[in-house]
C-alpha positions as CSV (number, residue, x, y, z in Angstrom):
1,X,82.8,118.7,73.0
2,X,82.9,115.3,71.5
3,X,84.1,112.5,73.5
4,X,86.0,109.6,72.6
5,X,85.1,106.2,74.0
6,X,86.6,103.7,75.4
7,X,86.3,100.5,77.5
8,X,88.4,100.8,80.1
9,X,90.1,104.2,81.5
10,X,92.8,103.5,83.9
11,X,94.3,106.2,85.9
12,X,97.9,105.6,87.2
13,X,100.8,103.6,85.3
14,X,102.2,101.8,88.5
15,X,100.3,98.6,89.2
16,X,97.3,100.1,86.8
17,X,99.4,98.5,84.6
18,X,98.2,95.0,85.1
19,X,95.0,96.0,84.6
20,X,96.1,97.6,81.4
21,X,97.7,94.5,80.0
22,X,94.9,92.2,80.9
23,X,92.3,95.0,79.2
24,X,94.1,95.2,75.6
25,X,94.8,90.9,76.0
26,X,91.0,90.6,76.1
27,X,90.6,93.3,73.0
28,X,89.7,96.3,74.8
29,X,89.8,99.6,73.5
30,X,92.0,101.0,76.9
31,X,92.8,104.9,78.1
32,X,95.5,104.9,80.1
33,X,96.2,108.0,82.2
34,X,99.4,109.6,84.3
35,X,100.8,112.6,84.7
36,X,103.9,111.5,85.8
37,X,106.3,110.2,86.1
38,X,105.8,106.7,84.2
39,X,105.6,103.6,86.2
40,X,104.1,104.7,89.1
41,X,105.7,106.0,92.6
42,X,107.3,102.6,93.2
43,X,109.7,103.0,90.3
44,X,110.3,106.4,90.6
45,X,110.3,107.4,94.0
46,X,109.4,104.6,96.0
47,X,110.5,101.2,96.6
48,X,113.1,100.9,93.5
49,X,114.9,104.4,94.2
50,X,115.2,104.2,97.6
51,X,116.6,100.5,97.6
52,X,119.2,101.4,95.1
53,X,120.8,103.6,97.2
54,X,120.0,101.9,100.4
55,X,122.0,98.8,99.1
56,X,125.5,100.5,99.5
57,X,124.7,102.3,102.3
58,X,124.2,98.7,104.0
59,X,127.5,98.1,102.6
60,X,129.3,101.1,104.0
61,X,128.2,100.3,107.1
62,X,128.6,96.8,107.7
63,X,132.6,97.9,106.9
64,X,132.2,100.1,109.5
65,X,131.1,97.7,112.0
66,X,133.9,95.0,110.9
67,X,135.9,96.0,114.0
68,X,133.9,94.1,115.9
69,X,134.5,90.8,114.0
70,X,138.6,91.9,114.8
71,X,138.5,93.1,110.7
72,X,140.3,96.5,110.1
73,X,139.1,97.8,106.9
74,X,138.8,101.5,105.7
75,X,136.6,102.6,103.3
76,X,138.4,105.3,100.8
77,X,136.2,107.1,98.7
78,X,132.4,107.0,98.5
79,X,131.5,108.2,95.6
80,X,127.8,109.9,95.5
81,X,127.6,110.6,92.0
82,X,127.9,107.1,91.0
83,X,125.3,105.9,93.4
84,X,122.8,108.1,92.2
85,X,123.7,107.7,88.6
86,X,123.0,103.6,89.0
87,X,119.4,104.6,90.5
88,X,119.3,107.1,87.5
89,X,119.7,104.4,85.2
90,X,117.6,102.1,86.6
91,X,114.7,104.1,86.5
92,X,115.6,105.2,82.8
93,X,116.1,101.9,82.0
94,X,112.4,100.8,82.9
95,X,110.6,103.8,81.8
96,X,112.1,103.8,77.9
97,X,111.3,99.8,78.0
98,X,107.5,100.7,79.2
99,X,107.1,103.5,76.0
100,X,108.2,101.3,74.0
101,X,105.5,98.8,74.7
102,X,102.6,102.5,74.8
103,X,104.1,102.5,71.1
104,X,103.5,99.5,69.6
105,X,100.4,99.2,71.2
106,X,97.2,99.9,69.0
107,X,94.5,99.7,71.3
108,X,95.4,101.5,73.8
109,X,96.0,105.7,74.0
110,X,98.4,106.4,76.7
111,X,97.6,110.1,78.2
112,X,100.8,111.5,79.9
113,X,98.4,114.4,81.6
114,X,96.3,115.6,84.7
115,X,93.3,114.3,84.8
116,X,89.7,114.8,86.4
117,X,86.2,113.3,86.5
118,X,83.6,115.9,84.4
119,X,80.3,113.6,85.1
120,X,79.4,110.1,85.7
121,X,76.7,107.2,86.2
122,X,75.6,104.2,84.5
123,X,76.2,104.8,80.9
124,X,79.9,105.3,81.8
125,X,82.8,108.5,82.9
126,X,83.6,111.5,81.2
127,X,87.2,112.8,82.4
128,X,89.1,115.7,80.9
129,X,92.6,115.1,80.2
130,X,94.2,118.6,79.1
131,X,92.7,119.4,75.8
132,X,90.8,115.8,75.2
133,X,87.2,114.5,76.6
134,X,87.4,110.9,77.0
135,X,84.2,108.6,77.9
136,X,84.7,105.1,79.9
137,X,82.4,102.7,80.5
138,X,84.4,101.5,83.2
139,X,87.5,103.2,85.6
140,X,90.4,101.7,87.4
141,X,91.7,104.3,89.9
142,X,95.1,103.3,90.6
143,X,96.0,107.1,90.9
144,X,98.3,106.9,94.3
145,X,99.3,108.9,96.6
146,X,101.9,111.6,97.3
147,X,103.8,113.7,100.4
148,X,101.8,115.2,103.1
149,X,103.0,118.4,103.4
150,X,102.4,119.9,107.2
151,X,101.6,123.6,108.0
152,X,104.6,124.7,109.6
153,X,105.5,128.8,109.3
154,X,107.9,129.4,106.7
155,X,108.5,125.6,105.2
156,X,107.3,127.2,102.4
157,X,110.2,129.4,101.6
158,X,113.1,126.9,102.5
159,X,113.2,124.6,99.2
160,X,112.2,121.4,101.1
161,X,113.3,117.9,100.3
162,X,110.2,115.2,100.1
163,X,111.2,111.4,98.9
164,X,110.6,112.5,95.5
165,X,112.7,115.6,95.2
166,X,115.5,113.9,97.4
167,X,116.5,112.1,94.0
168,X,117.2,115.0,92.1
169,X,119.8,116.0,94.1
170,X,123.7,116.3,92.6
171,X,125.5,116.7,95.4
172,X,125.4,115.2,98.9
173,X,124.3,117.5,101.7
174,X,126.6,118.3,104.7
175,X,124.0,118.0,107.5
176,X,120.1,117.5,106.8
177,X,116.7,116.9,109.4
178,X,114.6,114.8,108.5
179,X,110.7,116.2,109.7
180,X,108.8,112.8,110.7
181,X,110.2,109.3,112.1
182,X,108.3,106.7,110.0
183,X,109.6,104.3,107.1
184,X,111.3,106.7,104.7
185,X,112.6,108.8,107.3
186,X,114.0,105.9,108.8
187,X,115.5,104.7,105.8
188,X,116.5,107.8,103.7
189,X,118.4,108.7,107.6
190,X,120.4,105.4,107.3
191,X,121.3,106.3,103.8
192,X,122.6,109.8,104.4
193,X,124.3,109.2,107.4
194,X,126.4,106.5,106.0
195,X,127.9,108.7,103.4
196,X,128.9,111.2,105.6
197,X,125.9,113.4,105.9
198,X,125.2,114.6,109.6
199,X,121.5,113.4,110.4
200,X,118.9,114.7,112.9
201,X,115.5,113.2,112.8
202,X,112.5,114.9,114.4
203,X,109.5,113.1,115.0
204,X,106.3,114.4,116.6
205,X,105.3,110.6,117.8
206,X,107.1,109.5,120.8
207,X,108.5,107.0,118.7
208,X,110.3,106.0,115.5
209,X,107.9,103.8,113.1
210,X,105.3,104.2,115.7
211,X,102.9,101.2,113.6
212,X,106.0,98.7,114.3
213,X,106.0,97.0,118.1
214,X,107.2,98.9,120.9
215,X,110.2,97.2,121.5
216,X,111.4,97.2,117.6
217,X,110.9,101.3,117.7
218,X,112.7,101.2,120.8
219,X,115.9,99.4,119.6
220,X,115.9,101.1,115.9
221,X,115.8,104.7,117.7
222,X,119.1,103.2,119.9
223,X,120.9,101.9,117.1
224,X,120.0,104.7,114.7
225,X,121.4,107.3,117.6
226,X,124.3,105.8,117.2
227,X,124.8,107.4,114.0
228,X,122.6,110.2,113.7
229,X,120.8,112.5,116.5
230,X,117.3,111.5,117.2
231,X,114.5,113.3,119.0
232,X,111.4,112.2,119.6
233,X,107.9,113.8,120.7
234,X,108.7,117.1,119.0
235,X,106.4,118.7,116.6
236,X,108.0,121.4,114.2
237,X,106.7,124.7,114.3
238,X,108.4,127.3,112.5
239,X,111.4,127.1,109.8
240,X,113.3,129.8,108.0
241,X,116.4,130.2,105.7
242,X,119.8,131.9,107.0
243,X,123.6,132.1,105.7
244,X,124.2,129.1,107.7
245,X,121.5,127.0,106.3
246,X,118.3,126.2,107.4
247,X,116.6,126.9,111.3
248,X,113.9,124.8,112.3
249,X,112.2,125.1,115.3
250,X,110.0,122.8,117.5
251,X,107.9,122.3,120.5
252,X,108.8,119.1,122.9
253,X,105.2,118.1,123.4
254,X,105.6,116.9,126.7
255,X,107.2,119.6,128.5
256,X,106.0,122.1,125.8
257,X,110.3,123.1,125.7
258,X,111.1,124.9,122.3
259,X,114.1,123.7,120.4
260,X,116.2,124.9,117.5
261,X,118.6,122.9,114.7
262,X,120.5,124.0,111.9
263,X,121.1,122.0,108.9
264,X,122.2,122.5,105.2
265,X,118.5,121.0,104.1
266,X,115.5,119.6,105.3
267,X,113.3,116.7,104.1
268,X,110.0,116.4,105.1
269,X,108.5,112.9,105.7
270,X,106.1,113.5,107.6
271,X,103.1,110.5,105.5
272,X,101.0,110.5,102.3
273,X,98.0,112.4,101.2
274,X,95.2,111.0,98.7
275,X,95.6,111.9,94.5
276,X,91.6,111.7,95.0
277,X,91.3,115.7,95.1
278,X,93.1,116.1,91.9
279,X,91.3,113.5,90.1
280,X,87.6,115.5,91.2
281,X,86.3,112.5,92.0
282,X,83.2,114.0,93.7
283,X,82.1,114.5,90.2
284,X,81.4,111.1,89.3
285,X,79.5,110.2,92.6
286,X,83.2,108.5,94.1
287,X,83.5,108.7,98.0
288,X,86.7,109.3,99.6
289,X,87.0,109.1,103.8
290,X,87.4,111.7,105.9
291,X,91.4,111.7,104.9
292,X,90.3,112.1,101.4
293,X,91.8,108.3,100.1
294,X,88.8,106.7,97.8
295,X,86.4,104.0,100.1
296,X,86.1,100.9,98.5
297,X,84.1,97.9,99.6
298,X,86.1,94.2,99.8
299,X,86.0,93.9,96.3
300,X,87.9,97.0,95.5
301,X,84.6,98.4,94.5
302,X,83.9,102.3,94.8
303,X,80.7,103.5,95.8
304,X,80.1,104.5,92.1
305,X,79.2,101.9,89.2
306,X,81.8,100.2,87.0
307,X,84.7,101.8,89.2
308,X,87.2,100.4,91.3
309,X,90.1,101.6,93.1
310,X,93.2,99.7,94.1
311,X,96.7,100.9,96.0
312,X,97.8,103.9,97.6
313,X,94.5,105.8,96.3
314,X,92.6,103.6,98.6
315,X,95.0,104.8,101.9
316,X,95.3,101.6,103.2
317,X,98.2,99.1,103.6
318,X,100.4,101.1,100.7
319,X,102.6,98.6,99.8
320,X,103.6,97.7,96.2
321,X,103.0,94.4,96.6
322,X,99.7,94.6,97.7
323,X,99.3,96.8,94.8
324,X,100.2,94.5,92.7
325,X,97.8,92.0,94.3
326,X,94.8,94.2,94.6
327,X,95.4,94.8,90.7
328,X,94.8,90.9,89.8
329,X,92.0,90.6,91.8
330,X,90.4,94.3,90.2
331,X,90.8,92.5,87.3
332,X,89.5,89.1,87.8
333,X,86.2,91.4,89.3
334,X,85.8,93.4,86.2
335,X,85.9,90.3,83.7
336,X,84.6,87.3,85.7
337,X,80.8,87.1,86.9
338,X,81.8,86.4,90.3
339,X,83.9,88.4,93.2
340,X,86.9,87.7,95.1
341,X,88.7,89.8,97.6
342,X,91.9,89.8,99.6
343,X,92.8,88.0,102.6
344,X,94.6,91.4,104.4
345,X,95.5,89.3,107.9
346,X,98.8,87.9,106.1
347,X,100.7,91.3,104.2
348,X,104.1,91.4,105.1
349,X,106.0,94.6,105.3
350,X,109.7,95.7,105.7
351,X,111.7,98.6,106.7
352,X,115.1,98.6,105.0
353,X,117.1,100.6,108.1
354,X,119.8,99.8,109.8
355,X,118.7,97.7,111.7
356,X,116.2,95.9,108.7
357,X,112.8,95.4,110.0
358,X,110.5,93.2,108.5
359,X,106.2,92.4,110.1
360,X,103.4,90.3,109.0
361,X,100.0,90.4,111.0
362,X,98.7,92.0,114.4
363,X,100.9,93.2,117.0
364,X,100.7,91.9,120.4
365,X,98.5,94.7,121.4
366,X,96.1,94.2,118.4
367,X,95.9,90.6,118.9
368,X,95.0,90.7,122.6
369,X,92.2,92.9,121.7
370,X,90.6,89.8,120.4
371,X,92.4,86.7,121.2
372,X,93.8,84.7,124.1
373,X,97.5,84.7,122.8
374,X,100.9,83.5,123.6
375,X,104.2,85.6,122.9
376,X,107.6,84.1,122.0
377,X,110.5,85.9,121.6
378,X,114.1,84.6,120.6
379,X,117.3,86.7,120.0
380,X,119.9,86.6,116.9
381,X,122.1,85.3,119.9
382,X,120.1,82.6,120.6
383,X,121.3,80.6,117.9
384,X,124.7,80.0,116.3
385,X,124.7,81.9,112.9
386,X,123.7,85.0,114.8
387,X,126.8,84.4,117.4
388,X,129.0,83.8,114.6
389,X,127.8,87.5,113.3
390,X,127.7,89.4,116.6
391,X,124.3,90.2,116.0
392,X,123.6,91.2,119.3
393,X,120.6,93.8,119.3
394,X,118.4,91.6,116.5
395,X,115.6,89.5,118.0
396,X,112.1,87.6,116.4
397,X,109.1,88.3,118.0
398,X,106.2,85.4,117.3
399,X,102.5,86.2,118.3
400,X,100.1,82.8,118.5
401,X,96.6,81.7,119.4
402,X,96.5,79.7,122.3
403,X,94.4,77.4,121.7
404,X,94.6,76.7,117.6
405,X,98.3,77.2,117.5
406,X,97.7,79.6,114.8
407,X,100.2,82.3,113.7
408,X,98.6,85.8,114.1
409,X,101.7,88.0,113.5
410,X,105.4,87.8,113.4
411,X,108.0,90.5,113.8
412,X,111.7,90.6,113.2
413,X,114.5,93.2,113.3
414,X,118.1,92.7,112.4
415,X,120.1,91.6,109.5
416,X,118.1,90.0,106.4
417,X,114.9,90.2,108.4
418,X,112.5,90.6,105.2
419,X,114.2,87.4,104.1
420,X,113.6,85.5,107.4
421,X,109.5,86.4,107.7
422,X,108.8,84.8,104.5
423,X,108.2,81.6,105.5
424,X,105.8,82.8,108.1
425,X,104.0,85.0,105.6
426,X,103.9,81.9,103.2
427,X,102.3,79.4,106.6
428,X,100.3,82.4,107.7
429,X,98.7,82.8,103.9
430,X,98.0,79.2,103.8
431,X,96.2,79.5,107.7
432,X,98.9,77.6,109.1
433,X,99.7,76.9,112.6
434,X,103.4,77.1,114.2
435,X,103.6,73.7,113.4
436,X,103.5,74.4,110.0
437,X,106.4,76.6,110.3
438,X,108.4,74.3,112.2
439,X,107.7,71.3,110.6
440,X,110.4,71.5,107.8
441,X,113.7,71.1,108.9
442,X,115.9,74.2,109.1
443,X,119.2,74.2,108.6
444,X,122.3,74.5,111.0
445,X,123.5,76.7,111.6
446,X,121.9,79.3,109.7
447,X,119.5,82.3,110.7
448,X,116.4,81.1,110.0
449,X,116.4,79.3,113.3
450,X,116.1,82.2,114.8
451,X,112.4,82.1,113.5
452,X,112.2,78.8,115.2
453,X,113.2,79.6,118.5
454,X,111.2,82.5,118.9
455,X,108.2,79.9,118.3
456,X,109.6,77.5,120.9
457,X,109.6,80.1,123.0
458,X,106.0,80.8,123.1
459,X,104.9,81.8,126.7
């Protein structure tokens, strides 16, 4: 079978697109491979889905909360259809706007199919994408990731919900468990059970968002029971379909106590799995670890020639933005003569509950493994913008060398909290110190001083 050549073969149309652009700026014949859908899991069932309909969720339930401010309001109609139809759109929107850049584009073959590696070494990549054999002398793996599906008896058989399927849905479910307790459980929970949807969330770990600081799982499990039931440190075993809905039933693993809960659905989150198998990337000499995401060396490199790997397909902090990061610097590796890599001790991360969560750095346990630190802590209440909201569960958590001064992590949760860590992400990038923070005046009263006073508070 004759193959057809090309420079570049990128696999994944999420951040892969930079890559892409950069490829066809310099005159590069370009492959570019997904099988779906286009624009990556961020735009389709990540980050932009999810915030769509988080956004009036926040809304719903900020109204519901107004009693506590002495406002009386009542919300009327909530109207599902229409929230999912602006997501809907959205997604649309960006999709026909990225074909019609595959169209106009002459140097570049875009192929909307599965793909796998046939052979490789240091002449280049053959891959067979459905009918066609292409040849590469160079790959960009930005193939990502997708749900982990656990071995639980009978999940099979129950027509599941995963963060991907969950936006296909046309009406709004009655009552719906969620299997795992981290990010998008936490945030597809919030969503559901502010529009009316009775919520349980079971979660093997003995805590919610179990990579977050103690105390910040603590307080999101309290204010999320307050809404929704919320069980902890029980691992689903079994689940089968009856007239009533779905039975799901799970081992406490502490007291080894066997429970049981309807609902009209289930979703599983229970983490990612590696795109690696499906590429057959053992064919062209590409290691993957023992969780099957692709190894690659500081410079996004993979342990074969001329290929490099970059987002969720590596496994590790699976974050769009460092996606999008990792993609410059793939590129910069592939068409400059000398290697540069990406300072990891500053990527910020968020979790848009109720309560919003947002982290940068170590946590105070990682950061006493290796440094003599200080801990500051100040709460919403602690300054006057957060009194004047009766924010009274939200706190900042600051984490600082002793001796230097320097920030090692930061951690926040309560209202706008990925908007308040960005000015420690922005000193921390730059290796700044808490002076550095501090040193610009902030404004009262706003919330931002809340950032402050968790640093003056350093202990």
């Amino acid at each position: 079978m004759t193959s057809k050549k090309y420079d570049l073969i990128v696999v994944g149309s999420g951040s892969g697109a930079t890559i892409v652009d950069n490829a066809l700026y310099q005159g590069w014949k370009v492959a570019w491979i997904d099988r779906g859908p286009l624009g990556g899991a961020c735009l389709n069932v990540g980050c932009v889905p999810s915030k769509m309909l988080i956004f009036p969720a926040d809304r719903i339930v900020e109204i519901q909360e107004a009693g506590k401010l002495g406002v009386e309001a009542v919300i009327k109609r909530i109207d599902f259809d229409a929230i999912m139809a602006r997501m809907r759109k959205v997604i649309n929107d960006s999709q026909s706007s990225m074909r019609e850049g595959i169209k106009h584009s002459t140097a570049l073959d875009f192929y909307d199919a599965q793909a796998h590696f046939v052979a490789g070494g240091k002449d280049g990549y053959e891959m067979q994408v459905g009918e066609q054999r292409i040849h590469g002398k160079r790959v960009v793996l930005a193939s990502g990731a997708r749900p982990s599906i656990p071995p639980i008896d009978g999940l099979e058989e129950i027509h599941y919900l995963t963060n991907e399927s969950v936006l296909d849905l046309e009406q709004r479910p009655e009552s719906l468990v969620f299997i795992g307790g981290g990010y998008i459980s936490a945030e597809y929970a919030h969503f559901f059970a502010a529009l009316g949807t009775r919520v349980t969330i079971w979660q093997r770990n003995d805590r919610l968002v179990p990579e977050e600081e103690p105390e910040i799982s603590a307080l999101l499990e309290k204010k999320l029971a307050e809404r929704m039931d919320v069980l902890t440190h029980v691992e689903v075993v079994a689940a089968r379909r009856t007239e009533q809905g779905v039975i799901l039933t799970g081992r406490d693993t502490h007291s080894g106590e066997t429970r049981t809960v309807t609902a009209a659905r289930v979703m599983v989150a229970a983490g990612r799995r590696s795109n690696a198998d499906l590429l057959q990337v053992e064919n062209a000499g590409i290691e993957t670890d023992e969780r099957g995401y692709i190894k690659v060396d500081p410079a996004l490199k993979t342990s074969a020639d001329n290929v490099w790997a970059l987002g969720d397909a590596t496994g590790k902090h699976m974050f769009k933005h460092v996606a999008n990061r990792q993609a410059s610097i793939v590129w910069h590796n592939i068409a400059h003569n000398h290697e540069t890599t990406l300072d990891y001790r500053a990527v910020p991360h968020a979790v848009f509950t109720h309560p919003q969560i947002a982290s940068v750095g170590l946590t105070e346990r990682q950061a006493r493994e290796d440094f003599d630190i200080l801990v500051g802590r100040a709460a919403y209440m602690d300054v006057t913008k957060g009194e004047a909201m009766l924010a009274t569960d939200g706190f900042a958590k600051a984490i600082v060398e002793r001796e230097s001064g320097k920030v090692l992590g930061f951690h926040i949760i309560g209202p706008y909290a990925p908007i308040l860590i960005q000015e420690v992400v922005n000193a921390m990038a730059n290796e700044g110190t808490l002076y550095h923070v501090g040193q610009g005046l902030h404004i009262h009263p706003a919330l931002p001083e809340v950032v402050i006073s968790a640093l003056y508070n350093l202990r």
